[in-house]
ZAMIPA-492823 format. One line per 3 residues: number of its first residue (from 1); their letters; for each residue x, y, z of C-alpha. Coordinates in Angstrom, 3 decimals. Example, Ala and Ser with C-alpha at 12.3 -4.5 7.8 and 13.67 -1.06 7.14 Angstrom:
1	as	12.300/-4.500/7.800  13.670/-1.060/7.140 .
This chain:
1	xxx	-32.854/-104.333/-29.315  -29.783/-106.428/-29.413  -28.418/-106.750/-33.189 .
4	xxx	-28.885/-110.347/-34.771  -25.255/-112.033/-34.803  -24.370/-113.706/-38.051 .
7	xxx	-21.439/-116.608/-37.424  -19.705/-118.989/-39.983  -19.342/-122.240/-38.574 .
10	xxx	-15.756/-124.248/-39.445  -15.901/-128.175/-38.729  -12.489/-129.006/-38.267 .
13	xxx	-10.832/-132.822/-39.199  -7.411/-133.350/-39.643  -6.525/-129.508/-39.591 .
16	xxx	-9.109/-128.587/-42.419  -12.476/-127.410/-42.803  -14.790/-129.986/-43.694 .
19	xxx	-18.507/-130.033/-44.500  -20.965/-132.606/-44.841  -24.781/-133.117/-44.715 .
22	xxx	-26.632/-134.385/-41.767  -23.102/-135.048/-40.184  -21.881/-137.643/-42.997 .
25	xxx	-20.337/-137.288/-46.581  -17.990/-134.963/-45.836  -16.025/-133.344/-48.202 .
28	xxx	-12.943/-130.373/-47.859  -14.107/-126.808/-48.022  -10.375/-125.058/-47.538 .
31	xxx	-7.872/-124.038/-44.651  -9.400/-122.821/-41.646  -7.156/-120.047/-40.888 .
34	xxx	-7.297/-118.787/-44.154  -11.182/-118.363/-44.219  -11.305/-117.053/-40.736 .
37	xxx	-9.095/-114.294/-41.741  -11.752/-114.286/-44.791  -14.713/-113.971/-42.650 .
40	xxx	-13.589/-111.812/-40.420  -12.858/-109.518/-43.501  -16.316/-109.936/-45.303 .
43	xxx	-18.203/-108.946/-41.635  -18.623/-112.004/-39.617  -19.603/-111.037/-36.284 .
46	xxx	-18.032/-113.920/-34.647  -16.301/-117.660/-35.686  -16.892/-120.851/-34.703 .
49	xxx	-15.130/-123.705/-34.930  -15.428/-127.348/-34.045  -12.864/-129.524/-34.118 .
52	xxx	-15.637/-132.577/-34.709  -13.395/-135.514/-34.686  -11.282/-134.819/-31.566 .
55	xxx	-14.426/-136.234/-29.191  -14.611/-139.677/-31.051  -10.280/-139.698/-31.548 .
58	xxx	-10.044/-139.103/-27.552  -7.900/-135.656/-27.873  -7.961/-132.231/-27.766 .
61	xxx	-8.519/-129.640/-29.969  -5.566/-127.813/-31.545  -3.869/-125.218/-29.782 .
64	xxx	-1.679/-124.243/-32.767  -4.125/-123.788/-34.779  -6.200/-121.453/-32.089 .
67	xxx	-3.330/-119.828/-31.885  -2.986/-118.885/-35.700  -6.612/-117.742/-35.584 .
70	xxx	-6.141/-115.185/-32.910  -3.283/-113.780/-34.498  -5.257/-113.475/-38.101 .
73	xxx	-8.722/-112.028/-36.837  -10.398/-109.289/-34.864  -13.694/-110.738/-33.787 .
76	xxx	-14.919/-112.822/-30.708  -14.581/-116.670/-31.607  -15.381/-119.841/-30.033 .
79	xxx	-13.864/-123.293/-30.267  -14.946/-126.798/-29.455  -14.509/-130.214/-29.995 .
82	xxx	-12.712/-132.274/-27.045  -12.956/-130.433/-23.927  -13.680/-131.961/-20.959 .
85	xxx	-11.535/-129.872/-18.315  -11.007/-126.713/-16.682  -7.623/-126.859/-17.966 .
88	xxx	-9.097/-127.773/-21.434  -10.677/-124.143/-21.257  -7.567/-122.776/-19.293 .
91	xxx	-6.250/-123.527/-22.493  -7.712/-122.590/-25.536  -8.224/-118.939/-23.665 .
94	xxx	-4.702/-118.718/-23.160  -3.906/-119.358/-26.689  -6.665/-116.889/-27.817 .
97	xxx	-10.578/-117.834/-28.190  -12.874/-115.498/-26.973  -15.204/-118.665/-25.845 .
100	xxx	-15.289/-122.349/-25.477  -17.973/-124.671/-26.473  -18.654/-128.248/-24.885 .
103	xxx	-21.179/-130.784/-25.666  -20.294/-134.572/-24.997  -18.764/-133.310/-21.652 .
106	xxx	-20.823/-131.610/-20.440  -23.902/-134.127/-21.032  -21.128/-136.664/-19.423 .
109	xxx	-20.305/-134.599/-16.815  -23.048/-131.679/-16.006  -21.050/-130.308/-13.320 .
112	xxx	-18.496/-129.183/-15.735  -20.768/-126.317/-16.875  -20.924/-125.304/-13.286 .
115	xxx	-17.402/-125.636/-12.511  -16.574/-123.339/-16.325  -18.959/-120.710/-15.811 .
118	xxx	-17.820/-120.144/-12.089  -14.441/-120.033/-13.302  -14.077/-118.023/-16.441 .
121	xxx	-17.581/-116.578/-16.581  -20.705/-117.714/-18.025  -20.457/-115.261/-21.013 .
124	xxx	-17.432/-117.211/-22.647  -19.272/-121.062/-21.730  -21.353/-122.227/-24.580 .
127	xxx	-23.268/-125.093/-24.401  -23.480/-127.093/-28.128  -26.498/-129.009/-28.560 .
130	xxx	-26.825/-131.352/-31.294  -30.260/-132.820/-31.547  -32.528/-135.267/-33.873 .
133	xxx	-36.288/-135.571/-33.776  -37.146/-139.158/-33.199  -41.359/-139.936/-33.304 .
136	xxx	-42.166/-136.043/-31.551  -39.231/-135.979/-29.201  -36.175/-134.059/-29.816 .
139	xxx	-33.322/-136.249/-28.728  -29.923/-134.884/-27.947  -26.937/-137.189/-29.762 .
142	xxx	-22.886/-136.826/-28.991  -19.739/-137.336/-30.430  -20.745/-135.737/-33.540 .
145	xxx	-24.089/-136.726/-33.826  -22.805/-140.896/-33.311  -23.824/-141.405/-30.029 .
148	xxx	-27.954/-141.158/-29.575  -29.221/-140.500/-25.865  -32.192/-140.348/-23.870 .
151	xxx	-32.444/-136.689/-23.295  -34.728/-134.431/-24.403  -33.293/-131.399/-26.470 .
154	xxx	-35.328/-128.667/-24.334  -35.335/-130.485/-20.894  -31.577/-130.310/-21.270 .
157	xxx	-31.413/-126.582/-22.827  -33.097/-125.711/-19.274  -31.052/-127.473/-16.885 .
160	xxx	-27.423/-126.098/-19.131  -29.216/-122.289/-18.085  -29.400/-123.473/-14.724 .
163	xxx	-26.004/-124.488/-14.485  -24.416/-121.440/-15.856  -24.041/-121.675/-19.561 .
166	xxx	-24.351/-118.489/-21.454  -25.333/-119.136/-24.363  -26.468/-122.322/-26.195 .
169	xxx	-25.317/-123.153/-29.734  -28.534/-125.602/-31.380  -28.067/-127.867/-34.497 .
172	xxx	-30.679/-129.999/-35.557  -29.011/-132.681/-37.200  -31.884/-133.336/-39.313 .
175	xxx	-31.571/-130.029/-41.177  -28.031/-129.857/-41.186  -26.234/-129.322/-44.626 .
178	xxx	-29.745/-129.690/-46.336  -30.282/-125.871/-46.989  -34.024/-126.310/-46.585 .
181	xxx	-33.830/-123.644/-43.600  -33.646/-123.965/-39.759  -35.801/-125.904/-37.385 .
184	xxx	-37.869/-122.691/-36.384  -40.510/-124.765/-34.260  -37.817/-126.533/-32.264 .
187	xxx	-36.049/-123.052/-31.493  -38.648/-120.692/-30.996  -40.183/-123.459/-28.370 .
190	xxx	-36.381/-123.350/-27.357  -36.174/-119.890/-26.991  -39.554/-119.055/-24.792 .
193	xxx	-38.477/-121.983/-22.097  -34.554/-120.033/-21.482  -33.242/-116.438/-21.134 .
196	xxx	-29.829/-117.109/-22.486  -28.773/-116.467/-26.158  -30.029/-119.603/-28.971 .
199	xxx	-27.860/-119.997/-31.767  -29.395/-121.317/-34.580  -27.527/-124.086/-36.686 .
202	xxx	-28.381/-126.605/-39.313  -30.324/-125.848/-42.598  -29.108/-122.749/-43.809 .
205	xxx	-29.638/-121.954/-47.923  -31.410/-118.783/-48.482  -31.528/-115.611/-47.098 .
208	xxx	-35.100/-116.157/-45.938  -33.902/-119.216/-43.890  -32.048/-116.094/-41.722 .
211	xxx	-34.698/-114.286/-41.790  -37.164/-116.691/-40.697  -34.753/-118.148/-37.949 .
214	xxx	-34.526/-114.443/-36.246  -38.247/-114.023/-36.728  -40.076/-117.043/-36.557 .
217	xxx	-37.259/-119.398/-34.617  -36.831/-116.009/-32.152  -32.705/-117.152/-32.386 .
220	xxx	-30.099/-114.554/-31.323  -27.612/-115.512/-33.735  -27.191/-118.111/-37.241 .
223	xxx	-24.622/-119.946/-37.801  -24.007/-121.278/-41.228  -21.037/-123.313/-43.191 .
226	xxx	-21.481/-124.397/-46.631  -23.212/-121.270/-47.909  -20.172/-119.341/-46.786 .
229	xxx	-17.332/-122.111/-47.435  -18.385/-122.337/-51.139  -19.751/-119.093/-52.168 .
232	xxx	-23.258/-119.203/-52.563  -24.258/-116.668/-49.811  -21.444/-113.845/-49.291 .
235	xxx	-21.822/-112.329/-45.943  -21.873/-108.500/-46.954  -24.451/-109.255/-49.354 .
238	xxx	-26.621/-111.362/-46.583  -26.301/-108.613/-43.848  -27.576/-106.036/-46.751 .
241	xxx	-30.372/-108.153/-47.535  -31.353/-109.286/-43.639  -31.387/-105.147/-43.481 .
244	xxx	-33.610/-104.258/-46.264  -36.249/-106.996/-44.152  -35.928/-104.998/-40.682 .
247	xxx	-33.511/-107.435/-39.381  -31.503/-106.026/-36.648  -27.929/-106.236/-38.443 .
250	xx	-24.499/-104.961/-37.771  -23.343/-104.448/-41.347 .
């Protein structure tokens, strides 16, 4: 059995880690090379950042800062936030991420998830879905969560597997920064529908959230931010505890 992958998440604006609740209110939570270098240390098994303004602002992500990350840590890490090009990707590898993630582009543009995954593999191409339930449809929304549309979050998770993606990265935006745990119905349903790896995101608090995302919600991985920016859950003590209830861990 494949070990459950536990990943701080870093929203980037303006060079610093931000955090917010249900993609609003956001408030500073510290320098994101210093806390990579910081999670890395504690037992992360991966990073991600996204750089959430640089979709709405028209740019691209940092280099330099990509750049500073690489240098600082020693696990796989994936960046989004602004990438709509081969050369986008072409990139940020360059500079040093392990893996990219796209979302407004690739919902813009699905060919782009064909023309990545062809290119630099499926296994560094992650597909970010952020989604909102609206009545009893799961709608997928862009540009940080601004933008609603009229796709359906698992309609969409099917046809990014088709195209190549390999792996999909899942925030519901009505959990996130709530700590009330993850949307387990929406993933497991996610999860028995496509083969590729489900990151969980939005709604972490608790170690039983974990828990109940890799059990119940059948995810391959949880990504969290505020419980780790501020704190409340350290990682070593989350991995001991996801352990001690047969949880698949790499401590």
């Amino acid at each position: 059995m494949l070990t459950k992958r536990i990943i701080p998440c870093l929203d980037i604006k303006n060079g610093r880690t931000v955090k917010g609740v249900n993609f609003m209110n956001l408030i500073d939570a510290g320098d994101p090379v210093a806390l990579a270098k910081q999670y890395a240390l504690e037992g992360a098994d991966e990073l991600v950042f996204l750089d959430i303004s640089a979709t709405q602002e028209q740019r691209q992500t940092t280099l330099d800062m990509v750049l500073q990350v690489a240098q600082q840590v020693n696990i796989p890490f994936t960046v989004g936030g602004g990438i709509s090009s081969v050369a986008d990707v072409d990139a940020l590898l360059k500079h040093g991420a392990d893996k990219v993630s796209i979302n407004s582009s690739a919902v813009k543009n699905p060919d782009l998830i064909t023309q990545l995954s062809q290119k630099f593999g499926s296994q560094c191409i992650v597909v970010a879905i952020d989604a909102k339930q609206i009545g009893k449809e799961w709608r997928v929304h862009l540009a940080g969560g601004t933008i609603p549309t009229d796709l359906n979050l698992f309609d969409w998770a099917k046809e990014v597997e088709q195209r190549g993606a390999g792996e999909i990265l899942f925030t519901s935006m009505d959990h996130d920064g709530t700590k009330d745990g993850f949307a387990n119905k929406a993933l497991a349903q996610l999860s028995s529908l496509i083969n590729i790896p489900i990151i969980a995101s939005g709604g972490a608090g608790t170690t039983l959230h974990f828990v109940d995302a890799f059990i119940e919600g059948k995810a391959d991985a949880a990504l969290a931010a505020s419980v780790f920016h501020f704190g409340e859950l350290p990682i070593k003590v989350l991995k001991e505890e996801l352990k001690h209830n047969n949880i698949e861990i790499r401590l």
